[in-house]
C-alpha positions in Angstrom: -24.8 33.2 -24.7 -21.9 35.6 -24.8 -18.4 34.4 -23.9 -18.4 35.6 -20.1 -21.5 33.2 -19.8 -19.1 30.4 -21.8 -16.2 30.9 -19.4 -18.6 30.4 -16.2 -19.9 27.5 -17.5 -16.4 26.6 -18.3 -15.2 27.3 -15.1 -18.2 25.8 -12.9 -18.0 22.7 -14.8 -14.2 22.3 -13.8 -14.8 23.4 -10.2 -17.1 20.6 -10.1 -14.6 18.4 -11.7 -11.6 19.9 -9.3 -14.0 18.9 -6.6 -14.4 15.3 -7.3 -11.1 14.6 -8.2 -9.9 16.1 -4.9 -12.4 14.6 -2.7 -9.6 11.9 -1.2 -7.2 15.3 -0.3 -9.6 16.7 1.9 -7.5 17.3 5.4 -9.1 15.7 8.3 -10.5 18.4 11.2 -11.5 16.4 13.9 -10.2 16.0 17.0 -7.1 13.4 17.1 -9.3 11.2 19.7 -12.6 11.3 20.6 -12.3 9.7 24.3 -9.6 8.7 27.0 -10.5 6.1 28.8 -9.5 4.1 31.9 -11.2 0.5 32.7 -10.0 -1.7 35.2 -11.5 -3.1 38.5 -12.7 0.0 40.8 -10.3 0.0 44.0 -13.6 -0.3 46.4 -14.9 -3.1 44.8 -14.2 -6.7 46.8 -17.1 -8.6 46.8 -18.3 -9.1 43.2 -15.4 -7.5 40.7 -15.9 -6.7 37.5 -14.5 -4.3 35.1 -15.8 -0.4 35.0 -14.6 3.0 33.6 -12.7 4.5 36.2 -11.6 7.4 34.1 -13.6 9.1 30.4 -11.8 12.4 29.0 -13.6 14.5 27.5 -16.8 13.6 29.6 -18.4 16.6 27.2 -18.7 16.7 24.6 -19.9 12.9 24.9 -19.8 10.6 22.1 -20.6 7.7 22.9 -23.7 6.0 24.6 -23.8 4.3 27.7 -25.1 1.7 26.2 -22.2 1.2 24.6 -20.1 0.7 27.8 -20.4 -2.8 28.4 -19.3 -3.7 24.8 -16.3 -0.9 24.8 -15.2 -2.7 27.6 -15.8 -6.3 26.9 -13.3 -5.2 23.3 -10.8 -3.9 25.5 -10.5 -7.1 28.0 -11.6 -9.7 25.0 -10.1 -12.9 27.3 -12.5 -11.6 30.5 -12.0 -10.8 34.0 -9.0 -12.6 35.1 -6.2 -12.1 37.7 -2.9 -11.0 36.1 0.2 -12.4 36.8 2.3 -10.2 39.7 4.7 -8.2 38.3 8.7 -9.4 38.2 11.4 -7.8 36.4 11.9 -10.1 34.1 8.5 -9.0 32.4 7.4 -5.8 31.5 4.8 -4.0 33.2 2.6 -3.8 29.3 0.8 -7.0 29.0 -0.1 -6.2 25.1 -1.0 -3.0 22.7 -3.9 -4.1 20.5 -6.7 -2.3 18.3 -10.3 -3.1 17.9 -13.0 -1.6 15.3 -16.6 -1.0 15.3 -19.3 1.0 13.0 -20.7 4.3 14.3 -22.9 6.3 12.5 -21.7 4.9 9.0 -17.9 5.4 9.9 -15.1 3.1 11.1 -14.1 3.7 14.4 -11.1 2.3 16.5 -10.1 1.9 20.2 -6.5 1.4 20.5 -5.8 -0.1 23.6 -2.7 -0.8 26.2 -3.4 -3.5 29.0 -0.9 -3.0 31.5 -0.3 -4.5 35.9 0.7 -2.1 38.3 3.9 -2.9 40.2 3.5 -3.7 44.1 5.9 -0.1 44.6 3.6 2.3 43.4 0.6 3.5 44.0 -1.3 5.1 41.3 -4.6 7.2 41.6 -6.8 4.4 40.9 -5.0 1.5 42.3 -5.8 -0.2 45.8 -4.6 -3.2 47.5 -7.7 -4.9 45.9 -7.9 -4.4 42.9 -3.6 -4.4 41.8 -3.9 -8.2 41.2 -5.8 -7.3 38.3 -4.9 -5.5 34.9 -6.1 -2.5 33.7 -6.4 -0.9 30.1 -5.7 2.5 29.0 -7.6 3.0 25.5 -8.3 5.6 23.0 -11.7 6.0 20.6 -10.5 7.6 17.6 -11.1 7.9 13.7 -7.9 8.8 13.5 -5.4 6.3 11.4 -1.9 7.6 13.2 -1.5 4.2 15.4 1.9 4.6 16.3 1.8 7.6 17.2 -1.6 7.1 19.4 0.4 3.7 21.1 3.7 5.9 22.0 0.8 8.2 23.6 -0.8 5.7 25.4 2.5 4.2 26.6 4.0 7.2 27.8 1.0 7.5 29.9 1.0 3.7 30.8 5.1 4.4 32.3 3.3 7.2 33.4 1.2 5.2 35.5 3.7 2.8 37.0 6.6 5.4 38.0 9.1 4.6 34.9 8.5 7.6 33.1 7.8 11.8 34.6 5.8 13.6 31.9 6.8 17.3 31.8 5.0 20.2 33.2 5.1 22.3 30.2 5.2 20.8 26.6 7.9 22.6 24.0 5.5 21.7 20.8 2.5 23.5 23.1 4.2 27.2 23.3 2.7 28.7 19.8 -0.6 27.7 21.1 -2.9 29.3 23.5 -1.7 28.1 27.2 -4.2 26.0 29.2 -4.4 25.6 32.9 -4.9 22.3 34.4 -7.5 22.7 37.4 -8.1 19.3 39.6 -11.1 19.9 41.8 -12.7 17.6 44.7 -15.8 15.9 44.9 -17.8 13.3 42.7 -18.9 16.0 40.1 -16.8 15.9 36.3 -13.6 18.2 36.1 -13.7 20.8 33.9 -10.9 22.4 32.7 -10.1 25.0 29.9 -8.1 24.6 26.7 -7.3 25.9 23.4 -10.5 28.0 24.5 -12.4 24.9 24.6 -14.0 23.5 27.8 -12.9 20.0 28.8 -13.7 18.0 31.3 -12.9 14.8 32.9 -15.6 12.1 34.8 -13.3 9.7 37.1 -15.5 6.9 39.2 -16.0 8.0 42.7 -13.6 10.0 44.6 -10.6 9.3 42.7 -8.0 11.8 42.7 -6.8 12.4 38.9 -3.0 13.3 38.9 -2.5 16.6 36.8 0.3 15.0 34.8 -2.4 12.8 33.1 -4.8 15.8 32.8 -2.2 17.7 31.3 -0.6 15.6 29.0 -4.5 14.2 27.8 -5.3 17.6 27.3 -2.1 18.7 25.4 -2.3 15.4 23.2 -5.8 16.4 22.1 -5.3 20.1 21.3 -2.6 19.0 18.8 -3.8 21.1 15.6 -2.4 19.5 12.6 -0.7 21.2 9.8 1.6 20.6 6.4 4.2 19.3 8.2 5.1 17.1 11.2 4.6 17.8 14.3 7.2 17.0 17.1 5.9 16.3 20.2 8.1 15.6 23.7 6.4 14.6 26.0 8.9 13.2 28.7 12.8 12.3 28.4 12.1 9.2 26.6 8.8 9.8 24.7 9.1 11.5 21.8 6.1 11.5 19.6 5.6 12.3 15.5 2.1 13.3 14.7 1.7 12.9 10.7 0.1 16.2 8.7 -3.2 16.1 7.3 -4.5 12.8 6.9 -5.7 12.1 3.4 -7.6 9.2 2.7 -4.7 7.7 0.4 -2.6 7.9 3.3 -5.0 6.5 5.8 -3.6 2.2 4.3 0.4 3.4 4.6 -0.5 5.0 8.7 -2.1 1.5 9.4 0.9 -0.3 7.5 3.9 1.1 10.2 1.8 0.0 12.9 0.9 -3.5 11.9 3.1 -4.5 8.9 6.3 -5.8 10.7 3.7 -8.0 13.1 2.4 -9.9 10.1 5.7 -10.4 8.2 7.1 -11.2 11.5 4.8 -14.6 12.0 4.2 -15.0 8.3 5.7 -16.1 5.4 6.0 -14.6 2.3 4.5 -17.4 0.8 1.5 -17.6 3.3 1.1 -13.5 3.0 0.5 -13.8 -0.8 -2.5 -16.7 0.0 -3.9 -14.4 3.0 -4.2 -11.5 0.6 -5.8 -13.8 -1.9 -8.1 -15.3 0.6 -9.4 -11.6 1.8 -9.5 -10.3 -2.1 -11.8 -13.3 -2.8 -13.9 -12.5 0.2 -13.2 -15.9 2.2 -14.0 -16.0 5.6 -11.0 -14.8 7.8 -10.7 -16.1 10.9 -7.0 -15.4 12.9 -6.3 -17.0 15.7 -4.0 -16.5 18.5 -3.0 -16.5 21.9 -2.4 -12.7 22.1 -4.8 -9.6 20.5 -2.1 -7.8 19.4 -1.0 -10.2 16.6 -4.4 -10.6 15.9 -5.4 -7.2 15.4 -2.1 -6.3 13.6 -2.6 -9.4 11.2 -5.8 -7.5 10.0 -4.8 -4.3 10.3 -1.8 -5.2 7.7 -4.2 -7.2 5.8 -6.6 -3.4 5.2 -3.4 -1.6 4.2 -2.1 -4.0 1.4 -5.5 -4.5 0.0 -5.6 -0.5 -0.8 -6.9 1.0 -2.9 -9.7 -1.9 -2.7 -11.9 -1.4 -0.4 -12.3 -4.6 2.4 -16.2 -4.3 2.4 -16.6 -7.1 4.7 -16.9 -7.0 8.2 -13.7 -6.6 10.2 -13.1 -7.0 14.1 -9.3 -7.3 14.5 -10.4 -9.2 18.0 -13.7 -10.5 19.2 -14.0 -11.0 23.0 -14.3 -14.5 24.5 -17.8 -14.4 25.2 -20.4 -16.5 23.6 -22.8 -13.6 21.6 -19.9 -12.3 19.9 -18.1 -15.5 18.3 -21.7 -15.9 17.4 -20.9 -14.3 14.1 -18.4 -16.8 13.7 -21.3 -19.0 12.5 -22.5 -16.4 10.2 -22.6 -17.7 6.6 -21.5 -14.0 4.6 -17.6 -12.8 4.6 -15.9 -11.5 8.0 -12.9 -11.2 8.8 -12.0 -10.7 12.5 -9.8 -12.2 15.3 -10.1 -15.0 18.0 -8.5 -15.3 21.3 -7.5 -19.7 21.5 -9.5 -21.3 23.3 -10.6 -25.0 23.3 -14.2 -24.8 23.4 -14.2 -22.6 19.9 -15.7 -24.5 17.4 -15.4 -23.4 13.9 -16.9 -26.1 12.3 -20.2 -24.4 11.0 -18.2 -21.6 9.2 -18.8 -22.2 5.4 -16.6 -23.5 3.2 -15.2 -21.0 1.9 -12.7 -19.8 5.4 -9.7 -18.9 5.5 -8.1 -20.0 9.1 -5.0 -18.3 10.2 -2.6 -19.8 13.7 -0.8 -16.9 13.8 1.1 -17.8 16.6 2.1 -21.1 14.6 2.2 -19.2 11.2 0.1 -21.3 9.2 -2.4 -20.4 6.8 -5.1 -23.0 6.2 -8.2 -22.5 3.2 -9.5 -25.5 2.1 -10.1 -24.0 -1.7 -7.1 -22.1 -2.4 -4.9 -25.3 -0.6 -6.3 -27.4 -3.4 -6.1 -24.3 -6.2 -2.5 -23.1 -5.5 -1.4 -20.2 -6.0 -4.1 -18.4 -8.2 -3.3 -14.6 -7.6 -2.0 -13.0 -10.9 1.9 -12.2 -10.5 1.7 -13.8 -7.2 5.5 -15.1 -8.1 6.6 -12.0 -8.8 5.2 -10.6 -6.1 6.8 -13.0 -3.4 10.2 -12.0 -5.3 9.5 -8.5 -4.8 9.3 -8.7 -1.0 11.9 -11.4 0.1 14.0 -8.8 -2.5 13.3 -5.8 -0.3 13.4 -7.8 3.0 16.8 -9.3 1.9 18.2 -5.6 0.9 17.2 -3.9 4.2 17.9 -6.9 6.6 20.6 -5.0 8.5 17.6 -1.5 9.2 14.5 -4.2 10.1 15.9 -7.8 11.8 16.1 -7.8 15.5 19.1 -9.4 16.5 19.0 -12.1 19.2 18.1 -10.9 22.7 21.1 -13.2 23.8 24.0 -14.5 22.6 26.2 -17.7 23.4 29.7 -16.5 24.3 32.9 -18.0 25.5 30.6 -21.2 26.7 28.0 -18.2 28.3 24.3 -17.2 27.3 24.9 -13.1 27.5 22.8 -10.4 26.6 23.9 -9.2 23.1 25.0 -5.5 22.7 23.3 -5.3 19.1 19.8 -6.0 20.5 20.0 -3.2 22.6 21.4 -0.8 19.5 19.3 -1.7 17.9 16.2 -0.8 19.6 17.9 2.5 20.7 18.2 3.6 17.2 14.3 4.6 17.3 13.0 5.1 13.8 10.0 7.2 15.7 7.3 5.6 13.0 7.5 2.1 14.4 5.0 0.9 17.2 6.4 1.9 20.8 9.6 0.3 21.3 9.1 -0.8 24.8 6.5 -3.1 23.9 8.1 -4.5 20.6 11.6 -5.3 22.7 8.7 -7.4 25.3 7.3 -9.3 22.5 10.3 -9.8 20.5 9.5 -9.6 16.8 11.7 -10.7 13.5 11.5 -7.4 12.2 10.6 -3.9 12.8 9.8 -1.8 9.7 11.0 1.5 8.5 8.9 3.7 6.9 10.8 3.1 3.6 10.4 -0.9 4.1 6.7 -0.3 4.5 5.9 1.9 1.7 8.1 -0.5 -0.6 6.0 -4.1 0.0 2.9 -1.9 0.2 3.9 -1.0 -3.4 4.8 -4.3 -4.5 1.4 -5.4 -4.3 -0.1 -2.1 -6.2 1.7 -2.4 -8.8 2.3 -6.0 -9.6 -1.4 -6.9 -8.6 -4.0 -3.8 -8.6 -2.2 -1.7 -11.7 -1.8 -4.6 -13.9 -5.5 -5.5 -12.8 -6.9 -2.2 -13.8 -4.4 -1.6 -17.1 -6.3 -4.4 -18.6 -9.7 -3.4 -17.1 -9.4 0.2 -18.8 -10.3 -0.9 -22.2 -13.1 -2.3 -21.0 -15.1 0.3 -20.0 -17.1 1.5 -22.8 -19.4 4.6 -23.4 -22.9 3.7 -24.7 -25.1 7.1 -25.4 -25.8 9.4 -28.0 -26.2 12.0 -25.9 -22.0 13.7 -25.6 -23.2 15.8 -22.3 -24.8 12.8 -20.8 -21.8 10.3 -21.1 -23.4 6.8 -20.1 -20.2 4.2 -19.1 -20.5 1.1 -18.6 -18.0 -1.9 -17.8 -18.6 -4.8 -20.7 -17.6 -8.0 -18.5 -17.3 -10.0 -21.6 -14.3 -8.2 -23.5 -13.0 -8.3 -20.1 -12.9 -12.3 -20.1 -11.3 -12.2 -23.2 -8.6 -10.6 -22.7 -5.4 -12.6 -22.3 -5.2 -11.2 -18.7 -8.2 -12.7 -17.6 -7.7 -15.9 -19.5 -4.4 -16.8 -18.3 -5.7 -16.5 -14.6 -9.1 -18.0 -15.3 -9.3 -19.5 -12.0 -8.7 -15.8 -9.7 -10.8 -13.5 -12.4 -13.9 -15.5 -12.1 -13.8 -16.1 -8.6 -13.0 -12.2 -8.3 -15.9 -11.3 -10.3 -18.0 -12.4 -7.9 -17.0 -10.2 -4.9 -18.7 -7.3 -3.7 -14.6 -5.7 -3.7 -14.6 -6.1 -7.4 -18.3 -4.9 -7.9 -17.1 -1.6 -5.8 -13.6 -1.2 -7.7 -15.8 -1.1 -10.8 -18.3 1.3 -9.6 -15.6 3.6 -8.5 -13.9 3.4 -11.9 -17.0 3.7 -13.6 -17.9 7.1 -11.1 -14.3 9.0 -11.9 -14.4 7.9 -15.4 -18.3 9.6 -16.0 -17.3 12.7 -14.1 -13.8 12.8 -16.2 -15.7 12.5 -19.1 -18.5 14.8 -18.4 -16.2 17.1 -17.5 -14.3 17.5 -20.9 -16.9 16.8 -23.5 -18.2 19.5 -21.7 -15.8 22.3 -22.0 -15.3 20.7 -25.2 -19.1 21.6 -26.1 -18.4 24.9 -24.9 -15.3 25.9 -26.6 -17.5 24.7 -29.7 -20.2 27.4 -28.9 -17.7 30.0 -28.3 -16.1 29.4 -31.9 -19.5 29.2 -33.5 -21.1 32.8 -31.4 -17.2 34.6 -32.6 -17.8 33.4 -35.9 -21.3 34.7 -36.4 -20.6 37.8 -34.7 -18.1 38.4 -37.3 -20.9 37.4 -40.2 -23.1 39.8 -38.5 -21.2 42.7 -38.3 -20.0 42.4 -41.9 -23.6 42.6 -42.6 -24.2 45.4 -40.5 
């Protein structure tokens, strides 16, 4: 082997090594959604009503089945068909934002969806005298982890809708890309329309005559191409929308973290976060329950993004829908972790023992075990500290003030509220809806990334720091590394001694059996990698040397 063969070797083996170690970076090339759609009661329907799909963008190419209607549409009205309050002043138009999940083909996917009720003033394309007195939901498949920025979409649309808001004709962030024309044509057959040198098309139920702002703006939204940096996107005079870069896979927790964080600290304790975090690491049976999906689904949203970089292996439905063959899995004996609408037929008294119940309206965390156990999560002190620390420091950027204030012997609107939701962060969930539901706080990006943080390193790195000696090589073969992870010098270390109680219940979890596997995965390609070159550089020393021997004896 001369040395050019040695230096491809050499340079194959750390391509292959490059690869592995990069494998999280790779940028994400799908679309930004996979479907638009609009559900609510069609406008000719009077006799029997019933929730359909009025509206699916892009009807081609199609991905997903028709048999998956009924359930994409069961998620995104999980409380039934019911009549919605009329609309007043006093409330806003958006009854809730919330996000549900489900497995396709292997992968996670989302729908993110706003329920809103069409004022008795307007008349929308797919609203009738008929069918007004009922809501409707706007929602969005996607794979994609950029919440808020999907929700300010879907808002913008939703004012949209209702007459609050006029999108604009032309889009400012659109002009370096090849223009599209928006083409609405008659009849019952799909529209089609061109873009980006794509063809898109919509399907709309019946006749219904499909405004071209909606086209347009669906159209523009979905052409987005991301790059390095972000991109700013102005849709109307009050929607202005910040689409991340390339999504990696170690961003994917901090994306789901603005959207859901400031819900769960907002209903939460810091105290009753630390035992919900234990509760999911041990793999206890979640169950949240509330009168609204949005809390639920941001509980367990918030819940995926502090648990990073473990991996949540369990089953996860942010909200299940009020029907009887979905709170069947309620009854299921292995971990889930999901959300369920109040309701007093539910009866969660078959769950096993091991459940974790959440009334996150109430903000109370109940689990039987861990009630009786305490606090068992390592650092969990220190960890509370942290937070209340960085809450306490940023208090004036993330508390809402009071909506109303008592002054000179008079209940007044306070000036500060409304400051403070005009100073828009643009990473926080849309702020129309936030001011409606009223939260404690609303997160900056900084806020987020800090208590996301506080539990990496006071919980996961300390975790792993005394798991790395652990891990031991058994082989005598140095290009065929064999590592394994010796559980026994791990329970004697004084880490796992002086939390006895957490370690072994950990060690039992498929999220530890998967943390290890990972290790185990990076640490046999690391090693590979450089007893490899190692092995080579040897060869390459040993072939210069006995040229030299050779020629001298030439």
């Amino acid at each position: 082997m001369n040395n050019d063969k040695i230096e491809e070797v050499i340079r194959k083996r750390r391509l292959i090594f490059d690869q592995a170690l990069q494998e999280i970076r790779r940028p994400n090339k799908e679309d930004i959604f996979e479907h638009l759609l609009l559900i609510g009661v069609p406008p000719d329907e009077i006799s029997q009503p019933r929730f359909k799909i009025l509206c699916l963008f892009p009807y081609y190419p199609l991905k997903i089945e028709p048999s998956e209607y009924e359930s994409i549409i069961d998620f995104a009205f999980p409380a039934g068909l019911k009549k919605c309050e009329p609309y007043s002043q006093h409330h806003s138009a958006i009854i809730d934002e919330f996000a549900f999940a489900f497995k396709k083909e292997g992968n996670l996917q989302y729908g993110l969806c706003v329920q809103f009720k069409v004022p008795s003033d307007v008349d929308p394309f797919f609203v009738s005298e008929t069918n007004r007195c009922y809501p409707f939901c706007l929602l969005m498949m996607t794979r994609d982890m950029s919440f808020t920025s999907h929700f300010r979409f879907l808002t913008c649309l939703v004012k949209n809708f209702i007459g609050w808001e006029a999108i604009y004709r032309e889009f400012e962030f659109m002009k370096d890309f090849t223009p599209f024309k928006v083409e609405i044509q008659e009849g019952d057959e799909p529209i089609f329309l061109e873009s980006m040198g794509r063809v898109s098309s919509f399907a709309r139920y019946g006749k219904m005559h499909i405004t071209k702002d909606f086209a347009r703006a669906a159209t523009a939204y979905r052409s987005i191409i991301r790059g390095k940096q972000y991109i700013q996107c102005k849709f109307s005079d009050s929607t202005e929308i910040f689409i991340p870069p390339n999504v990696e896979h170690e961003s994917s927790a901090y994306l789901l973290g603005l959207a859901a964080l400031d819900s769960l600290f907002s209903h939460l304790s810091t105290y009753n976060i630390v035992k919900l975090f234990t509760a999911v690491v041990l793999e206890h049976i979640i169950i949240v329950i509330t009168d609204k999906p949005s809390l639920a689904s941001n509980c367990i949203l918030a819940l995926r993004s502090l648990v990073h970089p473990l991996k949540i292996l369990s089953p996860i439905s942010p909200i299940l829908p009020a029907k009887p063959k979905y709170e069947a899995i309620l009854g299921c004996p292995s971990p889930i972790i999901c959300g369920v609408l109040k309701n007093p037929n539910l009866d969660l008294s078959e769950t096993c023992d091991e459940k974790c119940i959440v009334d996150i309206d109430n903000g109370s965390v109940i689990d039987d075990e861990l009630d009786v156990l305490g606090q068992i999560l390592p650092r969990a002190d220190a960890i509370k500290e942290d937070i209340e620390r960085i809450l306490a420091a940023n208090h004036n950027l993330i508390e809402v003030p009071p909506r109303h204030i008592y002054s000179n012997g008079k209940n007044i609107r306070n000036p500060d509220w409304g400051s403070f939701y005009a100073a828009d962060n643009h990473v926080s969930m849309p702020l129309h809806y936030m001011s409606s539901i009223n939260p404690k706080y609303i997160f900056t990006a900084t806020v987020v990334g800090k208590i996301m943080k506080v539990f990496q390193r006071r919980f996961i790195k300390e975790l792993y720091e005394n798991m790395e000696m652990c891990f031991v090589t058994e082989t005598t073969d140095s290009l065929k590394p064999v590592i394994i992870f010796n559980q026994e010098i791990f329970k004697g270390q004084p880490y796992a001694k002086t939390n006895d109680k957490f370690i072994k219940r950990f060690m039992q979890t498929s999220i530890f059996d998967e943390y290890v596997q990972r290790k185990l995965d990076y640490l046999t390609i690391l090693k590979t990698a450089v007893m490899n070159e190692s092995k080579c550089r040897e060869m390459e020393e040993f072939l210069r040397v006995y040229d030299e021997i050779t020629s001298m004896l030439d």
